[in-house]
N, C-alpha and C positions, 0 to 999 in steps of 0.2 A: 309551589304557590300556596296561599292560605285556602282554608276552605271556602270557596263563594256560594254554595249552595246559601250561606247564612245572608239576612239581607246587607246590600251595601250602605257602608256610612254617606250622609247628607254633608259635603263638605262647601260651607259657604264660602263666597268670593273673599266679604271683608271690604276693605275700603279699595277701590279696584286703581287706583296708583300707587297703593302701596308694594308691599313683601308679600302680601295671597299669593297672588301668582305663581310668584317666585317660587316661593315654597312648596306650594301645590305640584307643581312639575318638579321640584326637587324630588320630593318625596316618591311623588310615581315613575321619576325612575328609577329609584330605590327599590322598587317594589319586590322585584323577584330575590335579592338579595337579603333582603330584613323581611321576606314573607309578609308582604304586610297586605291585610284586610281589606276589601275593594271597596273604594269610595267613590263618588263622581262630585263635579263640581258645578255648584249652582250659580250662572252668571251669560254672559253676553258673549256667545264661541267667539266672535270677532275680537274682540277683545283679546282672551284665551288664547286665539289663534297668533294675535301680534306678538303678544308678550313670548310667546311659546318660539315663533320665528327670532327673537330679541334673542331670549336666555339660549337656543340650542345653538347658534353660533358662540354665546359667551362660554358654554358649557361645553360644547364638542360633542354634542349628543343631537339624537334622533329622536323627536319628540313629534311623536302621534295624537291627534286630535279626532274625536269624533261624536257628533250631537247625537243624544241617545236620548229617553224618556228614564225615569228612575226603575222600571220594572228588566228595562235590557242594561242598565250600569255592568251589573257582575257580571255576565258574560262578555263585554267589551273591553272593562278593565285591563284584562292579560295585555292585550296588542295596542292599546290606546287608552289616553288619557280620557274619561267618559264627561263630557259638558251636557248638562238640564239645562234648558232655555229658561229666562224666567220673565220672558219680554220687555224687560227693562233693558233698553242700551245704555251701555257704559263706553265714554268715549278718553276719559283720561289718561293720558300721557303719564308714564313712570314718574314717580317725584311730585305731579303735579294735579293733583286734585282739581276736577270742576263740576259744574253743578248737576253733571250727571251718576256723578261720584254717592252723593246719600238717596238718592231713588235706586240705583241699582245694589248697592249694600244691605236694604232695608229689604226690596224686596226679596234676597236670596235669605235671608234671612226667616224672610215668614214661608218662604216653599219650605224650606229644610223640616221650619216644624212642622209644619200640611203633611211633608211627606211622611216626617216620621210617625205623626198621630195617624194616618192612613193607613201604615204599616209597610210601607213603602222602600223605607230605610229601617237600620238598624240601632240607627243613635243618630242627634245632631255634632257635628264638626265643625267652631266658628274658628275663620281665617279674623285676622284682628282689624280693629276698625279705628276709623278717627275722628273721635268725638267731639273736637271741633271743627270739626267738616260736617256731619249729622247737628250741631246744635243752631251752626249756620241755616242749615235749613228746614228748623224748628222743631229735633228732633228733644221731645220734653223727658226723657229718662237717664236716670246719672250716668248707665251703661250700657254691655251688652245684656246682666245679670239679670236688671229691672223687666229689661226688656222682653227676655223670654218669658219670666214670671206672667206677665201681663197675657202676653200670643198661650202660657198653659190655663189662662182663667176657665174654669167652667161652672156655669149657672150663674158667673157673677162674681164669684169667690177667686180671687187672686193669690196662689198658695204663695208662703215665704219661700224667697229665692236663699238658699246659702251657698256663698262663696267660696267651696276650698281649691288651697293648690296646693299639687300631691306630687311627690316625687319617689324612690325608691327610700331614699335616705330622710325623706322631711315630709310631712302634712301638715299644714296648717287651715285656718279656719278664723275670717276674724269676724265677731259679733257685728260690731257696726262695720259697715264695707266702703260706699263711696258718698261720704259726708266727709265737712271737714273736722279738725280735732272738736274745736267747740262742741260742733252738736253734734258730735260724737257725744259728745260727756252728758250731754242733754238727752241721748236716747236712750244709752245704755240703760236696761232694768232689768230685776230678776229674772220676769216672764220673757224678757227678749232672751236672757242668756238660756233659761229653762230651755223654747222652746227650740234655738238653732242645735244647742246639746242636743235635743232627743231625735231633731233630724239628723243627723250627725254622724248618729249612736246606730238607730235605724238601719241607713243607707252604707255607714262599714258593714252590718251583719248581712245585709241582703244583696248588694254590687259588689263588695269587696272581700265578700268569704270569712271576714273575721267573726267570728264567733263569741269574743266574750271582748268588745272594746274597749281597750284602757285610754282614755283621752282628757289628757292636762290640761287645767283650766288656768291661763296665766291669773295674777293679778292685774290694776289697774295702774298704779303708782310703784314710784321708785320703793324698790325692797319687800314689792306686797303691802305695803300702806306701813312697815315696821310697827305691828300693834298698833294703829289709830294715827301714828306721830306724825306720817307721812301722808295723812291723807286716812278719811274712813270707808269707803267704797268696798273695801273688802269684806268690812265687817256689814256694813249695811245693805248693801246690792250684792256682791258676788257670794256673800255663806249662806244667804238663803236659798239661793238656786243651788249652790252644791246639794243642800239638804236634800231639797224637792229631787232631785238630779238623781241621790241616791237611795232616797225613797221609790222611785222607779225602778232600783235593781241597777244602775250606769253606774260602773265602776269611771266614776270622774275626781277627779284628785286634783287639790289646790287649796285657795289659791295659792300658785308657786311666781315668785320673784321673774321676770319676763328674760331678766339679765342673765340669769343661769339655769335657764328651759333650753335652750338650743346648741351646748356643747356636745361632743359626740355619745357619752356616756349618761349623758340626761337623758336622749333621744331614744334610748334601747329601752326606757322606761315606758312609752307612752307609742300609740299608733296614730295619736293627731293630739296636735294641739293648737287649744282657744283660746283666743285671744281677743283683746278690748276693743280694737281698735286696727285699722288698714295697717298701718306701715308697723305696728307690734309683732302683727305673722308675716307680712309678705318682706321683711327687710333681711329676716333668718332665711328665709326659703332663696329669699334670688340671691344668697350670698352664696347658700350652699348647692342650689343645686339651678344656674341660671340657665343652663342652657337644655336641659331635659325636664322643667317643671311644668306642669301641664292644669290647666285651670278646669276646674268640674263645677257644672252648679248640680247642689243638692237641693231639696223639696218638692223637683219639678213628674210630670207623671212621664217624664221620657230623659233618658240619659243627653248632656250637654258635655264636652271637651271643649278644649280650645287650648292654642299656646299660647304660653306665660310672658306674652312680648308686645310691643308693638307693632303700628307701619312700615318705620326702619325709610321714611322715604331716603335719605340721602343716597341708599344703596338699592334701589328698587328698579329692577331690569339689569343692574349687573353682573345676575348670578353668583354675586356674593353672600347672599341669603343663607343663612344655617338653617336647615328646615329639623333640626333634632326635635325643638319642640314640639312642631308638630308632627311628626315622625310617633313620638313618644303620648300627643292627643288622639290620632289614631289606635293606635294599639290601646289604649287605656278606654277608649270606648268599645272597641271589641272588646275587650276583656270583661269589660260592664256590662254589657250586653249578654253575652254568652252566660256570665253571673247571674242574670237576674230575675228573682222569684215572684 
């Protein structure tokens, strides 16, 4: 088994009719096999306790429950899946969402960080959520991303949240994250691309042991803007922040043409690359790597994972659930963890 003397990871529910569950118990009982990291799970044992009676019939497995506080997690872990109350009940049926679905999401959400800023946990771990089930019930942030940004505010100051998703074979990073293309185009500026670069830059040397980060800066338009012909964003927004970028000492390179940043032979060039806009990074990443990519927010003052997916309602409670990604969000927040200076 992995070390637990280290603290355990904070694994939220997510939208509690979806795949959490699922997954959650997929994963723990993988545990001894893929050594993986002890986490507990913040939500409604009842709940927990159904879905858990559901999947280990589905599954042909022996699935132990037991409510713990976050300081007994890693010693329960081994023999039992560890559930943190977080007195919200959650009473949703697999598949089907209701209105006790974004109070109980939300607040496993805010314990996770509680615990983590406490010291409680090791890192936060979010199960995926459903943003139109949380907007339903007046939830005002684009994401899960904003969201944390907000629960790290202190004295007032809300740090910038950045978005990457990391795999063995791929990183990416997009500038503007969940706005649509428009005001995408509307937000992009130097000082935004300056300052996700330096977080970026940062958080590879201090979580991720890289030492001297090489990280591609795509362009905006078809071809890198071909000299101006295609469009000037290159020349007017993205080379000024190169400069700044490498006035800082960031070995950042670009802008490069978006279309041929992500063959395999490009990729041995660069340890992340950024990108303009949501679907520029995440369309290379969940091609190449969908079922092991693992979502990170960077700027925050505590490590965040999460997998690279949805709810998945149509298949939730069937044990058809792949839990790699989050398999692979686990371990990459221990690893962050254990990194971190």
């Amino acid at each position: 088994m992995a070390n637990h003397a280290a603290k355990p990871l904070a694994l939220t529910l997510g939208e509690p009719a979806g795949i959490g569950p699922d997954i959650t118990v997929a994963a723990w009982l993988r545990r001894r096999e893929l050594n993986l990291p002890a986490f507990y799970l913040l939500g409604d044992e009842a709940l927990i306790a159904r879905r858990a009676k559901t999947l280990g019939k589905a599954l042909g497995a022996e699935i132990r429950i037991v409510s713990v506080t976050a300081r007994e997690a890693a010693a329960a872990f081994t023999e039992a899946l560890p559930v943190v109350a977080t007195g919200e009940q959650a009473t949703a049926e697999p598949g089907q969402p209701d209105a006790s679905s974004a109070p109980a999401a939300l607040a496993s959400i805010r314990q996770a960080v509680a615990d983590v800023r406490a010291g409680r946990a090791g890192a936060v771990v979010t199960n995926p959520i459903a943003k139109s089930v949380l907007y339903r019930a007046g939830f005002r942030h684009p994401g899960h991303t904003e969201f944390l940004a907000e629960l790290a505010a202190e004295d007032g100051r809300v740090p910038q949240p950045v978005m990457m998703l990391w795999s063995p074979r791929l990183a990416v990073v997009p500038v503007t994250i969940h706005v649509s293309l428009r005001d995408a185009l509307s937000q992009l500026t130097s000082e935004l691309i300056v300052s996700t670069v330096r977080i970026v830059a940062a958080e590879l040397k201090s979580r991720f042991g890289i030492t001297r980060p090489r990280i591609a800066i795509s362009g905006l338009n078809p071809h890198a803007g071909e000299d101006g012909s295609l469009g000037h964003e290159e020349q007017t927004v993205i080379a000024p922040a190169l400069k700044a970028l490498r006035n800082d000492g960031i070995d950042a390179r670009g802008p490069l043409p978006a279309d041929t940043m992500f063959h395999e032979a490009a990729r041995n060039n660069y340890d992340c690359a950024v990108c303009m806009y949501h679907d520029q990074a995440l369309i290379p990443i969940k091609t190449v790597a969908f079922d092991d990519a693992v979502n990170v927010t960077l700027g925050l003052p505590f490590i965040r994972t999460s997998p690279d997916h949805g709810t998945a309602f149509d298949i939730a409670g069937t044990g058809k659930a792949n839990p790699a990604s989050l398999i692979a969000a686990l371990q990459l927040a221990s690893r962050m963890a254990a990194a971190k200076t």
